[in-house]
N, CA, C and O atoms as a printed pandas DataFrame, in Angstrom:
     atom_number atom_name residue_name chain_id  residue_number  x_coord  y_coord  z_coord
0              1         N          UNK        A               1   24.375    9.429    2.221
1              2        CA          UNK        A               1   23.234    8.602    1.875
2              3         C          UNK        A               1   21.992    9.501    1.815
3              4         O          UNK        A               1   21.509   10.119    2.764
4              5         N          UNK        A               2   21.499    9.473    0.394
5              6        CA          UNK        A               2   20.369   11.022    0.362
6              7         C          UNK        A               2   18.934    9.566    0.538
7              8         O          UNK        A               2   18.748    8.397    0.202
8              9         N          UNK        A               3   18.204   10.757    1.333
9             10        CA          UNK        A               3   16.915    9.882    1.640
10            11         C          UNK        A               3   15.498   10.825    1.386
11            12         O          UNK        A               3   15.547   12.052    1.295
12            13         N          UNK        A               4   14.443   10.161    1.303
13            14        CA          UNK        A               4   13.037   10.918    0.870
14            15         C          UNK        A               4   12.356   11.068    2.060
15            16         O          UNK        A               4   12.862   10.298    2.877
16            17         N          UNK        A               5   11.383   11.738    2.578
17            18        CA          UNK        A               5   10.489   11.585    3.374
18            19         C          UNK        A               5    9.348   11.819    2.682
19            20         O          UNK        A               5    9.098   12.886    2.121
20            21         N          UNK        A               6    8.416   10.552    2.705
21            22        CA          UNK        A               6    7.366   10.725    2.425
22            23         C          UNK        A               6    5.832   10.206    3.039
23            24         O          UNK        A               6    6.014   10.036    4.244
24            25         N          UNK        A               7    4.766    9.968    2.783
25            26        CA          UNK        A               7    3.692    9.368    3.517
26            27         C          UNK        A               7    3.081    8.160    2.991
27            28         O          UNK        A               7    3.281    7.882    1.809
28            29         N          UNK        A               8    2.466    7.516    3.609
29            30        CA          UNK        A               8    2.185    6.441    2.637
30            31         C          UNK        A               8    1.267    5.580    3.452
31            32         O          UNK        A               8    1.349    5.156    4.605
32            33         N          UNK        A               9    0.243    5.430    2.377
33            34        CA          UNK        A               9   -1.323    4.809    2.907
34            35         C          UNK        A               9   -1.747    3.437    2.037
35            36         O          UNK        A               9   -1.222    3.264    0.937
36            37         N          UNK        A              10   -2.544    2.636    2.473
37            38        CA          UNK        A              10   -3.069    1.903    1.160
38            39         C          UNK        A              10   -4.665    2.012    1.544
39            40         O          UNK        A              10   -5.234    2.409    2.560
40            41         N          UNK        A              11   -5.003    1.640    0.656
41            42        CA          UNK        A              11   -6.648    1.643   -0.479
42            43         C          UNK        A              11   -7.325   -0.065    0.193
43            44         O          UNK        A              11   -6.853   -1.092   -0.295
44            45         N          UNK        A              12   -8.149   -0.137    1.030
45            46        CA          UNK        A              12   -8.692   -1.872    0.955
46            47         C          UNK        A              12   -9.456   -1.665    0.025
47            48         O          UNK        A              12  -10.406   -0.908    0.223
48            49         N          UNK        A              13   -9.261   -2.301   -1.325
49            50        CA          UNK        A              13  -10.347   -2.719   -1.968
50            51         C          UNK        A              13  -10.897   -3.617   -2.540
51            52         O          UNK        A              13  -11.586   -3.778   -3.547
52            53         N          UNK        A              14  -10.240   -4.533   -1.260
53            54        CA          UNK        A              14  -10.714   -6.359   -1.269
54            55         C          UNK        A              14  -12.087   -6.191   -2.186
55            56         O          UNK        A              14  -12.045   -6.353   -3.406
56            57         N          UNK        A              15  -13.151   -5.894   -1.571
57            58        CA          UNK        A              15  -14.422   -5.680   -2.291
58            59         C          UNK        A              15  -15.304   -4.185   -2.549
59            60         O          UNK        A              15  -16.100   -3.581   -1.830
60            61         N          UNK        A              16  -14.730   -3.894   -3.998
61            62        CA          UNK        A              16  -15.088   -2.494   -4.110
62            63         C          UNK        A              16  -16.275   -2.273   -4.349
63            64         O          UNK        A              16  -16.417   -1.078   -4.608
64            65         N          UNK        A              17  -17.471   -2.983   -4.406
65            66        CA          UNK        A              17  -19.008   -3.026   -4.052
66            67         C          UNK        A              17  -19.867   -2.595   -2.936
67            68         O          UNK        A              17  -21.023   -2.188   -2.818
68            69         N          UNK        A              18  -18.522   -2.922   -1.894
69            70        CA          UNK        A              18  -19.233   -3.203   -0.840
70            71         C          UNK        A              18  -20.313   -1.671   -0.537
71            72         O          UNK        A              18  -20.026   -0.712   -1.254
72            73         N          UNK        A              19  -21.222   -1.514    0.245
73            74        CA          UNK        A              19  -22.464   -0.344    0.372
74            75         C          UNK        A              19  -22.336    0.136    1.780
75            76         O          UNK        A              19  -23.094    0.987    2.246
76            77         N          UNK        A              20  -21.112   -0.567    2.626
77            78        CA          UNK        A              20  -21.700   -0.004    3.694
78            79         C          UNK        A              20  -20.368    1.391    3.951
79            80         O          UNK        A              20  -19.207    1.316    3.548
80            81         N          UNK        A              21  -20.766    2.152    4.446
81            82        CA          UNK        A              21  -19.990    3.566    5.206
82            83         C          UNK        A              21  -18.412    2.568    5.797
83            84         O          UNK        A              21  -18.139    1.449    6.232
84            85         N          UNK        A              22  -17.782    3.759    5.476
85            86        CA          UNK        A              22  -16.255    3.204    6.115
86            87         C          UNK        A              22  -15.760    4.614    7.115
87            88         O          UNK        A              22  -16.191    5.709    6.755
88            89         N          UNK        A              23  -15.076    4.562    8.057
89            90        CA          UNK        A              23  -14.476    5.753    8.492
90            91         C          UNK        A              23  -13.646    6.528    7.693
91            92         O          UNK        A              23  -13.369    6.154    6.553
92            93         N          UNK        A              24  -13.205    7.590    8.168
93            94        CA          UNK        A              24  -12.104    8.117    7.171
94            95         C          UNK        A              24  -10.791    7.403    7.366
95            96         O          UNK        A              24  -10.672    7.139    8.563
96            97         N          UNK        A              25   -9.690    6.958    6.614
97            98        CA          UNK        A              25   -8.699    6.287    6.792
98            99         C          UNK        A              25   -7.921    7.104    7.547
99           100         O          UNK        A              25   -7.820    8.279    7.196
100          101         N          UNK        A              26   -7.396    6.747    8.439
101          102        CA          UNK        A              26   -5.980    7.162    9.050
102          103         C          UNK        A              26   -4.945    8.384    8.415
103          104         O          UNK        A              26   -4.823    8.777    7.255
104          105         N          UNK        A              27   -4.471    8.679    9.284
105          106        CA          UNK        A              27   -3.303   10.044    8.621
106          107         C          UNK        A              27   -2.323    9.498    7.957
107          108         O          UNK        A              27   -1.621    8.818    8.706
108          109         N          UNK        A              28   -1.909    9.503    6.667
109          110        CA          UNK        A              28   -0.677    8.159    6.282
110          111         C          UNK        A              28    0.418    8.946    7.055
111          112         O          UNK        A              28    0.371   10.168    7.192
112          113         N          UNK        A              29    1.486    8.095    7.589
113          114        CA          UNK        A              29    2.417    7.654    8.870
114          115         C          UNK        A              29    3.594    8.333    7.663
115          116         O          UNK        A              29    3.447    8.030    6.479
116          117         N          UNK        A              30    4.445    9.018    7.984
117          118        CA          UNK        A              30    5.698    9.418    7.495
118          119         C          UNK        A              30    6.489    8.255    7.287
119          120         O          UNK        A              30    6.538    7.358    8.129
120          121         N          UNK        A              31    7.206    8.216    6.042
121          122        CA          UNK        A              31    8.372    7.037    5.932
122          123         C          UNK        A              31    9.435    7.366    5.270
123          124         O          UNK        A              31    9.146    7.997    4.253
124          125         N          UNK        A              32   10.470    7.212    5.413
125          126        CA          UNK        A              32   11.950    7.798    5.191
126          127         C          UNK        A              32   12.339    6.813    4.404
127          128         O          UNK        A              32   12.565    5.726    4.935
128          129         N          UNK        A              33   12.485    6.948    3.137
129          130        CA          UNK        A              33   12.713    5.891    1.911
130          131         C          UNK        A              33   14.293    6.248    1.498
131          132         O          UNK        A              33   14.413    7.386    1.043
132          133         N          UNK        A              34   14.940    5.839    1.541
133          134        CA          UNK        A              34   16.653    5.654    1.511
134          135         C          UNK        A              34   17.135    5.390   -0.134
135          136         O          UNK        A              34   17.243    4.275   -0.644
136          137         N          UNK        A              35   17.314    6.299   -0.613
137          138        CA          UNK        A              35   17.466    6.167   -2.464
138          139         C          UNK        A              35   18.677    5.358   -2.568
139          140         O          UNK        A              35   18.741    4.802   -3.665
140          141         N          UNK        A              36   19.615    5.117   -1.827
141          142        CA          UNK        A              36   20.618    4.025   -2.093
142          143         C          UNK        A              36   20.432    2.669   -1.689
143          144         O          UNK        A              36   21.395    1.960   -1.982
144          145         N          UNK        A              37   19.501    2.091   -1.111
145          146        CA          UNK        A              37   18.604    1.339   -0.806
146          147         C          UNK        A              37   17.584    0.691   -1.687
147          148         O          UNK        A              37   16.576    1.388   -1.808
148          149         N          UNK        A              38   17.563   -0.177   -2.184
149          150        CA          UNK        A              38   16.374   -0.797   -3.408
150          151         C          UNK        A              38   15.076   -1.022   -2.474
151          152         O          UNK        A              38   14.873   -1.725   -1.484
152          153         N          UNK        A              39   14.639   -0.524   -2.885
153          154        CA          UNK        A              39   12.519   -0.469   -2.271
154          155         C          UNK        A              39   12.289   -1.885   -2.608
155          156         O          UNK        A              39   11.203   -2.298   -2.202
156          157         N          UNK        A              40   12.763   -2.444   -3.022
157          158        CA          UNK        A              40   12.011   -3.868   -3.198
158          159         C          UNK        A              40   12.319   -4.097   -1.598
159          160         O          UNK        A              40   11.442   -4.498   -0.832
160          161         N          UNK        A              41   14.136   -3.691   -1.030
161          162        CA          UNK        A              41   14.220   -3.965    0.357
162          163         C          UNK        A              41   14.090   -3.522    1.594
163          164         O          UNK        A              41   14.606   -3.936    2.632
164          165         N          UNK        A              42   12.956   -2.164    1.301
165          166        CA          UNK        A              42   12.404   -1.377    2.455
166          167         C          UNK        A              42   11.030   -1.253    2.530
167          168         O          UNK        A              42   10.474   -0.602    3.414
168          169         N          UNK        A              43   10.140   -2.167    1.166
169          170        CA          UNK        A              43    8.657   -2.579    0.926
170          171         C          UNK        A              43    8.263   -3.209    2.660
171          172         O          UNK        A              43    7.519   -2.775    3.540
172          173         N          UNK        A              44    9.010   -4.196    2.590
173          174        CA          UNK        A              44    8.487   -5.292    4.141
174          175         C          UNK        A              44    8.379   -4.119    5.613
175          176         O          UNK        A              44    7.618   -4.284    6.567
176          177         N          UNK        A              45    9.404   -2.910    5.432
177          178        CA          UNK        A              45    9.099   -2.299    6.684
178          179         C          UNK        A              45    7.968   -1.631    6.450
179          180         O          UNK        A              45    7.190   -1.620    7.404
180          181         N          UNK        A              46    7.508   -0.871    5.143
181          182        CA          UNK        A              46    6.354   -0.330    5.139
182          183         C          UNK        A              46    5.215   -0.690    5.350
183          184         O          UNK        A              46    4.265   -0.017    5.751
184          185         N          UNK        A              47    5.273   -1.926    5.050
185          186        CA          UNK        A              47    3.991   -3.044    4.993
186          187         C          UNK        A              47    3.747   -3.149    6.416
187          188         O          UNK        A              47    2.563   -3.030    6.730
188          189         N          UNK        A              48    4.656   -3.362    7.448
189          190        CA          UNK        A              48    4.448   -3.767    8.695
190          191         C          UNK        A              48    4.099   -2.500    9.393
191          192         O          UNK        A              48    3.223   -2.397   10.252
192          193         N          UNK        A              49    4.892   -1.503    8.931
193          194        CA          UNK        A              49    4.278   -0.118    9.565
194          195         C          UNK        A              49    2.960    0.235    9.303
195          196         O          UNK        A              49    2.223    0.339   10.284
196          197         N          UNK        A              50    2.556    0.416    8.337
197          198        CA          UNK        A              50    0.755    0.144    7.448
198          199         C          UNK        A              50   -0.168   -0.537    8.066
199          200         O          UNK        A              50   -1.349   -0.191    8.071
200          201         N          UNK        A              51    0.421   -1.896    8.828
201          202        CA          UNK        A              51   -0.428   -2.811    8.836
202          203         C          UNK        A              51   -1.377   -3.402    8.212
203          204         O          UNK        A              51   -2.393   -3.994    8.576
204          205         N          UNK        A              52   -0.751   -3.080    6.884
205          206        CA          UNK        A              52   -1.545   -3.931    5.660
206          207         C          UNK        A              52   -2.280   -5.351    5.266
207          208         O          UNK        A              52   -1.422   -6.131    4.854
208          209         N          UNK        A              53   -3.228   -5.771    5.263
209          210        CA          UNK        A              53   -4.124   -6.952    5.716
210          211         C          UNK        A              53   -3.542   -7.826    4.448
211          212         O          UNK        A              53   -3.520   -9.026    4.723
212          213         N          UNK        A              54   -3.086   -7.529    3.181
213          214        CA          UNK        A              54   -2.507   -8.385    2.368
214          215         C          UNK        A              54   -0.900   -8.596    2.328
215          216         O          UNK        A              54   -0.033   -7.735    2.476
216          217         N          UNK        A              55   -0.783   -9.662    2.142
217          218        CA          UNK        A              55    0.574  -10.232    2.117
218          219         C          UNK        A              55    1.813   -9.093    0.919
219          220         O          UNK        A              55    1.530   -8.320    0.004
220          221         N          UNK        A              56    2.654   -9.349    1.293
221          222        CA          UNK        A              56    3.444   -8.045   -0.367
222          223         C          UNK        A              56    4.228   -8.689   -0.961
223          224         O          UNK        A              56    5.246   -9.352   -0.763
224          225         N          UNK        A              57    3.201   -8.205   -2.204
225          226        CA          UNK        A              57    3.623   -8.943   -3.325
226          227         C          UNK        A              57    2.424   -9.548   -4.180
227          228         O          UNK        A              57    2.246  -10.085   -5.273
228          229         N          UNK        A              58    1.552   -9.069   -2.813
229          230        CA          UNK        A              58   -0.426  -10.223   -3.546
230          231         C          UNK        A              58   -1.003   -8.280   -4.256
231          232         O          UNK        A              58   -1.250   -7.112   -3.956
232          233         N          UNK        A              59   -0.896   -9.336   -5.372
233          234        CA          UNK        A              59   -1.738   -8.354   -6.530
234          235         C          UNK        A              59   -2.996   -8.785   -7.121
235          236         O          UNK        A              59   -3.108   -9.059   -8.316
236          237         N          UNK        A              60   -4.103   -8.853   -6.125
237          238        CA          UNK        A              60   -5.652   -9.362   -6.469
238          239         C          UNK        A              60   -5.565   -9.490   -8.633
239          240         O          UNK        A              60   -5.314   -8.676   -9.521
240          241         N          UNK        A              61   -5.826  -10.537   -8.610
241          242        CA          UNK        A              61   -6.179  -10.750  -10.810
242          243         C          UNK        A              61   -7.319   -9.803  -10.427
243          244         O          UNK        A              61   -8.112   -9.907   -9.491
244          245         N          UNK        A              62   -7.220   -8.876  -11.347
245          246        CA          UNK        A              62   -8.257   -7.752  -11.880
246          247         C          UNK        A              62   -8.784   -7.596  -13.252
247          248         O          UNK        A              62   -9.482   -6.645  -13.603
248          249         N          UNK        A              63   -8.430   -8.540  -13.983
249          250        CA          UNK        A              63   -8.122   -8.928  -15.462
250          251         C          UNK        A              63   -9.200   -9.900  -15.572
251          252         O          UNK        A              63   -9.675   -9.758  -16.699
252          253         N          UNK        A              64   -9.843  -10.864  -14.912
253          254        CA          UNK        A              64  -11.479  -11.407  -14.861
254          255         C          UNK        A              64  -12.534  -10.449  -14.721
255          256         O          UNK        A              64  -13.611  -10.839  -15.172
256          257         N          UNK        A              65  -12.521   -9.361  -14.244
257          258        CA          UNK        A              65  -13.439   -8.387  -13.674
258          259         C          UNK        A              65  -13.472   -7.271  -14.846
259          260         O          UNK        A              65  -14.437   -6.528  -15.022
260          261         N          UNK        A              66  -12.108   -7.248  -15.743
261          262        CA          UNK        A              66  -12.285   -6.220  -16.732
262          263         C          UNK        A              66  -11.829   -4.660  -16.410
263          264         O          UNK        A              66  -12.167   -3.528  -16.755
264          265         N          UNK        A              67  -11.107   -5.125  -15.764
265          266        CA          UNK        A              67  -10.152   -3.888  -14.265
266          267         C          UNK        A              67   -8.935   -4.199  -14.774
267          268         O          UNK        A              67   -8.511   -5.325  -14.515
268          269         N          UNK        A              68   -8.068   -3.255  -15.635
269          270        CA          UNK        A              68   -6.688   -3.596  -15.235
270          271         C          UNK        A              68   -5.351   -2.649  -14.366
271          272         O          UNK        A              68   -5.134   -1.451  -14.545
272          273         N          UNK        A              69   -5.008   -3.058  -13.942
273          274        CA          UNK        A              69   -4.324   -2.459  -12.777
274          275         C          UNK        A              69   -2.944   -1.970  -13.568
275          276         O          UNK        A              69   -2.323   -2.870  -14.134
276          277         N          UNK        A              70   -2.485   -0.803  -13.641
277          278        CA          UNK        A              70   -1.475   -0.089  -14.342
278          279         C          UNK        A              70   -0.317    0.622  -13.587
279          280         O          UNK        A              70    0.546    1.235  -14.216
């Protein structure tokens, strides 16, 4: 079973306006991604490892704003 090690961070950019100072983000956390394994079914451990504030699977509409997400 061949597997990846890689890192992995996410971006808040609930509101990309916002003006005020942010810290620097965190060191992204090592994650061992399993290529015989479909990522659709190792997404939920990453998410929980992340502690990601959005649900997975929520893809903010960026397509009112004139933003499209690719």
């Amino acid at each position: 079973m061949a597997s990846v090690v890689c890192r992995v961070q996410y971006l808040d950019d609930s509101d990309p306006f916002i003006c005020t100072n942010f810290p620097e983000p965190r060191r992204p956390p090592p994650v061992t991604v399993v290529e015989d394994q479909p990522l659709s079914e190792q997404i939920s451990g990453i998410h929980k490892l992340l502690e990601a504030p959005l649900k997975v699977g929520h893809t903010p509409n960026r397509t009112r704003t004139g933003l499209r997400v690719r």
